[in-house]
C-alpha positions as CSV (number, residue, x, y, z in Angstrom):
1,X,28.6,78.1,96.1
2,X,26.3,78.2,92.7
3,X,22.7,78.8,95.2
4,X,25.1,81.8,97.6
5,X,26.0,83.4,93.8
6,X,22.5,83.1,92.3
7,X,20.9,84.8,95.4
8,X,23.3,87.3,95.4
9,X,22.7,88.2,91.7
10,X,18.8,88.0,92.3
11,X,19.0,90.4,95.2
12,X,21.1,92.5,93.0
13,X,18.7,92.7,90.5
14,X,16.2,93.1,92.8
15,X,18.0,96.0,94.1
16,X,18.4,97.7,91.1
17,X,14.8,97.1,89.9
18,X,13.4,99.2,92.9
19,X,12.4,103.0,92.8
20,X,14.9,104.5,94.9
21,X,12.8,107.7,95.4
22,X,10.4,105.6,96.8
23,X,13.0,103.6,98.6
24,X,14.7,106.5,100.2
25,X,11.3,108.1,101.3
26,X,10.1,104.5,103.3
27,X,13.6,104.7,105.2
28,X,13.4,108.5,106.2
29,X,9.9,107.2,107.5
30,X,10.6,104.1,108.9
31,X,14.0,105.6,110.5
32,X,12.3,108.5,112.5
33,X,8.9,106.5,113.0
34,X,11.7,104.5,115.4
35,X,12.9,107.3,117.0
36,X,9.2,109.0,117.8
37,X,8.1,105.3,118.9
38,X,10.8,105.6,121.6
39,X,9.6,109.5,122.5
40,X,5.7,109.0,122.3
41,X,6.4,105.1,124.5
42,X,8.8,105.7,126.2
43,X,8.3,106.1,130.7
44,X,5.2,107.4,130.8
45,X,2.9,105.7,128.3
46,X,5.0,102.2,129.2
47,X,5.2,102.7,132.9
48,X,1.2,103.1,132.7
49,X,0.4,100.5,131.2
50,X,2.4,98.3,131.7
51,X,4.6,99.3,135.0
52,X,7.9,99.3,132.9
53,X,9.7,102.1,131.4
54,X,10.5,100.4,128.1
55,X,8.1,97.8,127.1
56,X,6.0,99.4,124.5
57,X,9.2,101.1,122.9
58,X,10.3,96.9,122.1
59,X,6.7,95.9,121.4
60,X,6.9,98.5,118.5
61,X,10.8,97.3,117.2
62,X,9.1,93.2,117.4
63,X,6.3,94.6,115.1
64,X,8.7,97.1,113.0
65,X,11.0,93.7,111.8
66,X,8.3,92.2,111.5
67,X,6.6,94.8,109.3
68,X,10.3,95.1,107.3
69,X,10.6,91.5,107.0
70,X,6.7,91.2,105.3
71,X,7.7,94.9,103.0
72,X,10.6,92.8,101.9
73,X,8.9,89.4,100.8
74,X,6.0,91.3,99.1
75,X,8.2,93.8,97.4
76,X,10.1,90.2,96.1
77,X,7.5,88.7,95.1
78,X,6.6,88.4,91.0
79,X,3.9,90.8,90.1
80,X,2.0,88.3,88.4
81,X,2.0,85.8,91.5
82,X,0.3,88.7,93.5
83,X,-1.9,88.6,91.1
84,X,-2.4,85.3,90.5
85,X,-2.7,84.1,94.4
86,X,-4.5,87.8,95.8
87,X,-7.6,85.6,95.7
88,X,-6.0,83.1,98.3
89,X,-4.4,86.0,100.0
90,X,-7.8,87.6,100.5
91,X,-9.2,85.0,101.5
92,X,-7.0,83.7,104.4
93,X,-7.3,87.3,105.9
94,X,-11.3,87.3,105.6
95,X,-11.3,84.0,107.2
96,X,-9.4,86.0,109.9
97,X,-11.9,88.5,110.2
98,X,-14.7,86.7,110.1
99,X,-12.9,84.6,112.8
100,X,-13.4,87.4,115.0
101,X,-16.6,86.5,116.0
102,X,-16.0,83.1,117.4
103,X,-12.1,83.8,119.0
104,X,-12.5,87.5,119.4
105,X,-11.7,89.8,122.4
106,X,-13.7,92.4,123.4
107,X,-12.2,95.6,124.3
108,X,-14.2,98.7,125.2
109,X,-17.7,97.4,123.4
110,X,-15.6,96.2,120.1
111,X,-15.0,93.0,119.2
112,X,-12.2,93.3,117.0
113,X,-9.1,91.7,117.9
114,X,-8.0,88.1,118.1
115,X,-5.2,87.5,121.2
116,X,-2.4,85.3,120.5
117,X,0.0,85.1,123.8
118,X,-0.7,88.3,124.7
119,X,-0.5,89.8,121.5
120,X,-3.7,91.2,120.0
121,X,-4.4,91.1,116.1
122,X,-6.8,93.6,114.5
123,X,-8.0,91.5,111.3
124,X,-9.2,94.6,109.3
125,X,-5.9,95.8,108.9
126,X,-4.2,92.8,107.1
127,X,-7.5,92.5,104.8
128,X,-7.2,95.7,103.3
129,X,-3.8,95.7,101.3
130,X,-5.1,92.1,99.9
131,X,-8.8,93.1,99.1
132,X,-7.1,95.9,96.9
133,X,-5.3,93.6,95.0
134,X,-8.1,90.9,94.5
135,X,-10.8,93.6,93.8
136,X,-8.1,95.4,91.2
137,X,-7.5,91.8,89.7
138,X,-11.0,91.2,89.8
139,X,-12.3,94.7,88.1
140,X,-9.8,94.2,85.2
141,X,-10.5,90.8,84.5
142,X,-12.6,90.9,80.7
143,X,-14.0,87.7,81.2
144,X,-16.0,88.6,83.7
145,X,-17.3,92.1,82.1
146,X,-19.5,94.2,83.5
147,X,-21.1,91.8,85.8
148,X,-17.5,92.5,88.1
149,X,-18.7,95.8,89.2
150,X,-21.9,94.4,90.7
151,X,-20.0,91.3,92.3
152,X,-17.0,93.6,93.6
153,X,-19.6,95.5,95.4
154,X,-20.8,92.4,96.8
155,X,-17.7,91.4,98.3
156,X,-17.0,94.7,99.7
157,X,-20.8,95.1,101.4
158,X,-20.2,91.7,102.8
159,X,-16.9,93.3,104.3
160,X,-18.9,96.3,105.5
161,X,-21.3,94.1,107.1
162,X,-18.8,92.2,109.3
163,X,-17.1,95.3,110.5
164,X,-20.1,97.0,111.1
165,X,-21.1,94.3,113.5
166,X,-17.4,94.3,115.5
167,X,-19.0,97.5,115.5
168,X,-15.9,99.3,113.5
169,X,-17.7,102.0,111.4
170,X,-14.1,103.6,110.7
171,X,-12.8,100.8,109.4
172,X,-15.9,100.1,107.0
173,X,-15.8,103.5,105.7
174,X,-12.4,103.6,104.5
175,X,-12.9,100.4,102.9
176,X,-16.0,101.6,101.2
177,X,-14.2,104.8,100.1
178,X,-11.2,102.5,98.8
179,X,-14.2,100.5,96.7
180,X,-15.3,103.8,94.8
181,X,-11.6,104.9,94.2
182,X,-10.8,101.5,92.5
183,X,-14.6,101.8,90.9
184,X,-13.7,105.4,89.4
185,X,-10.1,104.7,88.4
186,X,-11.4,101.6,86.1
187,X,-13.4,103.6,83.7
188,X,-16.8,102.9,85.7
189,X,-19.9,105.0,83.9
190,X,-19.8,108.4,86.5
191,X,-23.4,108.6,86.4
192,X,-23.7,104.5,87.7
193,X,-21.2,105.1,90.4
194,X,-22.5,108.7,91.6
195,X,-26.5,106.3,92.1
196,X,-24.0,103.7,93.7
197,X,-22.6,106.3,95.8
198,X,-26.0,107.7,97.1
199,X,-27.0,104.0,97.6
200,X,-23.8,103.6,99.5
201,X,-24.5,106.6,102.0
202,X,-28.1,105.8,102.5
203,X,-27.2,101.9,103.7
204,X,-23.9,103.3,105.9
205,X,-26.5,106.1,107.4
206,X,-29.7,103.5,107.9
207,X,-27.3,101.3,109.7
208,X,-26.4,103.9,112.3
209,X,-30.1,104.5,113.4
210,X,-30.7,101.0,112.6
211,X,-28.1,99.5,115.0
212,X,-28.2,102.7,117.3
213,X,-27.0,100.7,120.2
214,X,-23.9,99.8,118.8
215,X,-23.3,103.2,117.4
216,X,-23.9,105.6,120.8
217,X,-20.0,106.2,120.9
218,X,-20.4,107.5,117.6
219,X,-23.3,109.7,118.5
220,X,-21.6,110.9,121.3
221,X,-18.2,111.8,119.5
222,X,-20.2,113.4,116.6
223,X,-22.1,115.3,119.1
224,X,-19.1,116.5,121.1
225,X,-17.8,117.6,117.8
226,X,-20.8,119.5,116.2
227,X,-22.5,121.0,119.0
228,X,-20.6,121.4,121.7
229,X,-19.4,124.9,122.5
230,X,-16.0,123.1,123.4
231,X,-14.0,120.7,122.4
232,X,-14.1,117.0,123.8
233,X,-10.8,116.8,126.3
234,X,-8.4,114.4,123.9
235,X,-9.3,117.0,121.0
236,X,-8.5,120.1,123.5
237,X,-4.9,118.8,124.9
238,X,-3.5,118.1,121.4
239,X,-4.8,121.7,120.6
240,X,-2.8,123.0,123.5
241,X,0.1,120.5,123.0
242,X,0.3,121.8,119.6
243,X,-0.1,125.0,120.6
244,X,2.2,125.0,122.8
245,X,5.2,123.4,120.7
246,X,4.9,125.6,118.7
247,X,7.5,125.9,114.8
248,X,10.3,124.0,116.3
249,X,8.9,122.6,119.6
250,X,9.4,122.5,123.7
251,X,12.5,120.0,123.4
252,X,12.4,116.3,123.6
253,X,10.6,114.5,126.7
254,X,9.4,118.1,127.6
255,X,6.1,117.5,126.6
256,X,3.2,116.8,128.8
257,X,0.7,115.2,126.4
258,X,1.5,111.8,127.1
259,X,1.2,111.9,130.1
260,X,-1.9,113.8,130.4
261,X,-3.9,112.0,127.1
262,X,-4.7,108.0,127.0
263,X,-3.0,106.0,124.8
264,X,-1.8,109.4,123.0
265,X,0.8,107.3,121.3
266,X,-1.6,106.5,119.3
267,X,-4.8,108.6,118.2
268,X,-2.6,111.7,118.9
269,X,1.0,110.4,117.7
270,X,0.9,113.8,115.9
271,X,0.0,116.2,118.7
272,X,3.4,114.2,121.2
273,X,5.3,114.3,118.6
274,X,4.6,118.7,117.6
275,X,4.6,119.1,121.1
276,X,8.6,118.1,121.6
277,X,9.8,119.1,118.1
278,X,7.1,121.5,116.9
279,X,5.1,121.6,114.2
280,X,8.5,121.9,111.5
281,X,8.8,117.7,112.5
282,X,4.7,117.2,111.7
283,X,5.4,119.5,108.2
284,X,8.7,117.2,107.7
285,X,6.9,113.7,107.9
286,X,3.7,114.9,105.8
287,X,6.2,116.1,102.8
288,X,7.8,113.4,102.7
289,X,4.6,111.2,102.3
290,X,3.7,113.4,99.7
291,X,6.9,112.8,97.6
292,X,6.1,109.0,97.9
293,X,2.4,109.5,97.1
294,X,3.4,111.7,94.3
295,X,5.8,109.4,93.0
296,X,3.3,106.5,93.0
297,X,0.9,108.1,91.2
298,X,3.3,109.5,88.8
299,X,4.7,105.9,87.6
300,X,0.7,104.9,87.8
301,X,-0.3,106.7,85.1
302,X,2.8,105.8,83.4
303,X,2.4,101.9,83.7
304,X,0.6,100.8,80.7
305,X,-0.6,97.0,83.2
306,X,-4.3,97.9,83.9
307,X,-3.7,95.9,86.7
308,X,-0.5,97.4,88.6
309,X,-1.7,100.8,87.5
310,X,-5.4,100.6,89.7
311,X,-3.4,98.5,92.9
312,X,-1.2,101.2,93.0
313,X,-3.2,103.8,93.2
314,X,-5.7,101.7,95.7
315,X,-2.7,100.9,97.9
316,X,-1.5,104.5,98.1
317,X,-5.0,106.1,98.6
318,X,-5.3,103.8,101.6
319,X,-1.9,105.0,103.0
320,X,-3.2,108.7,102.6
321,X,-6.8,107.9,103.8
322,X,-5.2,107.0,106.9
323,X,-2.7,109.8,107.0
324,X,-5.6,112.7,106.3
325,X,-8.2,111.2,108.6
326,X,-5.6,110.8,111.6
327,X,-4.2,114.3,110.9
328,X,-8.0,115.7,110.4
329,X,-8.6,114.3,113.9
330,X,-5.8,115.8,115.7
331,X,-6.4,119.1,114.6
332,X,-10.2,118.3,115.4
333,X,-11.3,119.3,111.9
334,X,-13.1,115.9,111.9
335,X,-14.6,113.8,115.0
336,X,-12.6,110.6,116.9
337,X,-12.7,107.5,114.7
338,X,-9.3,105.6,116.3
339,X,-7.9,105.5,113.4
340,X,-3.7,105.3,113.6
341,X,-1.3,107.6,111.4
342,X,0.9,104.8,109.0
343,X,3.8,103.8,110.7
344,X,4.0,106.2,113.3
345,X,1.0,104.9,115.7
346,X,1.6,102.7,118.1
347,X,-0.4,99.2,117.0
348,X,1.2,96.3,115.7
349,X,-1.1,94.9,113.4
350,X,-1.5,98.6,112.0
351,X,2.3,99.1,111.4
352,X,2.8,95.3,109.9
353,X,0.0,96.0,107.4
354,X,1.2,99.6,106.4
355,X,4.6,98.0,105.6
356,X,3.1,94.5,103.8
357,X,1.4,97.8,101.8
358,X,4.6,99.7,101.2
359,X,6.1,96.1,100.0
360,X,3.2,96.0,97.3
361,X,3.5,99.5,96.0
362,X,7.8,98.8,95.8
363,X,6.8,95.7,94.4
364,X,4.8,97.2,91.7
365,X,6.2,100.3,91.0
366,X,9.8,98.1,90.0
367,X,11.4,98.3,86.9
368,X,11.0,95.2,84.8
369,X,14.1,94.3,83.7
């Protein structure tokens, strides 16, 4: 009776401690992420695959409650116990990756996914919420002074170098672009991270003629994109299919995308989805990430923690990274990377890790009371 009334008085107060502009934003998200799942997966994509109408539609719900379950622990969790244990949480999930190379599957030339009964796990996705919160602990740690800046960028090349070699130069990017965010935002000289920035660029350009071999897809894509007089054929069907939904769309399961594209329910989430409900529903889900985005950065530069203040702001940029860079390659304004829109994509270990990240920023951005 006393442990059923203390839990129910810490769950209050845990309650009442969260941003509800933040909280109401992840369930109109979350909520119509579900019912897009079941459009994009739905018969076609499933049946493809998999030879069965619904499969990829409960895939999606196991990896959703699973997502929900992890927002909910880290979103419990002290703030100072993230920051205290980020070190072991970053390294059990670079273990993971670096695991890749001994127990990893290779699936179209990458090698980036470890298979566990027939689920696959893509370790780059659960390091990235937890090397945000080390390298954020790490940066504002004044014992170590200066000296962190050098050692942060350490850890991250020896990231960059891992990923590289899956090859997954998508991946390595974003997590270099998350490096000089959490860099800048810390008070970093400009002039020392604009040299470390050309440095940057000159390795993550060497490597591609370096390591050509592993990087002709790249070529390729990049040379569809630039000099081609067309566009490549994913690119031109979610043109159309955008096209051709229109404001306010062709009507649900009218669309032929999906069953014209690959694994559309995926790269090209966006382009099914305008297709059916036009480009009002793409307008709809891109506010309302800006509201939450907004919203983080607005209690950000209120929060006087050095600490919660750069995490936030490194867990929210990783969120839009994603968003942008999916978005840019629907509407072909930048080339194929196979990167997935947050919590819309099909992939599980993409929606688990865009929740865990969602649990951090609620975790951080709650009142302390």
């Amino acid at each position: 009776m006393l442990f059923s009334r203390y839990s129910t008085n810490f769950l209050a107060i845990w309650w009442r401690s969260l941003d509800k502009l933040i909280v109401i934003s992840l369930l109109v998200l979350i909520v119509i992420s579900i019912f897009f799942s079941y459009v994009s997966t739905y018969s076609i994509a499933s049946t493809k695959l998999y030879n069965d109408s619904s499969i990829l539609f409960k895939k999606h719900l196991i990896f959703m409650t699973l997502g929900i379950l992890g927002l909910i622990i880290f979103s419990i969790f002290n703030d100072q116990f993230l920051k205290t244990y980020s070190n072991i949480f970053f390294l059990i999930t670079s273990i993971l990756l670096i695991s890749v190379f001994f127990f990893g599957i290779e699936v179209k030339g990458a090698k980036r996914w470890i298979e566990i009964k027939n689920f696959r796990i893509q370790p780059v996705e659960f390091i990235k919420p937890f090397y945000i919160l080390y390298i954020s602990k790490f940066i504002c740690d004044e014992n170590v002074k200066k000296i962190k800046y050098f050692f942060s960028g350490l850890i991250t090349f020896f990231l960059v170098f891992f990923l590289i070699s899956q090859p997954d130069y998508s991946q390595s990017l974003i997590l270099l672009i998350i490096w000089f965010i959490l860099m800048f935002i810390s008070g970093i000289n400009f002039i020392l991270i604009f040299l470390i920035s050309i440095f940057s660029v000159s390795i993550m350009i060497s490597a591609l003629f370096i390591f050509k071999d592993k990087f002709l897809y790249i070529f390729s894509r990049l040379d569809v994109w630039i000099n081609s007089s067309t566009t490549s054929f994913q690119s031109q069907k979610a043109l159309n299919a955008i096209k051709n939904g229109g404001f306010f769309g062709q009507g649900i399961g009218e669309g032929n995308l999906k069953s014209n594209v690959p694994e559309a329910h995926t790269d090209y989430v966006l382009a099914v989805i305008a297709e059916e409900f036009g480009i009002a529903a793409i307008i709809l889900i891109i506010l309302v990430f800006l509201i939450l985005a907004l919203r983080v950065f607005s209690i950000s530069q209120n929060n006087n923690d050095k600490f919660r203040k750069i995490a936030l702001i490194g867990l929210i940029s990783a969120i839009l990274l994603q968003t942008l860079i999916n978005l840019g390659v629907t509407i072909n304004i930048l080339p194929t990377t196979g990167i997935t829109f947050p919590l819309f994509s099909y992939g599980g270990s993409s929606l688990i890790s865009s929740l865990i990240i969602f649990g951090l920023i609620l975790n951080l951005t709650r009142k302390r009371i």
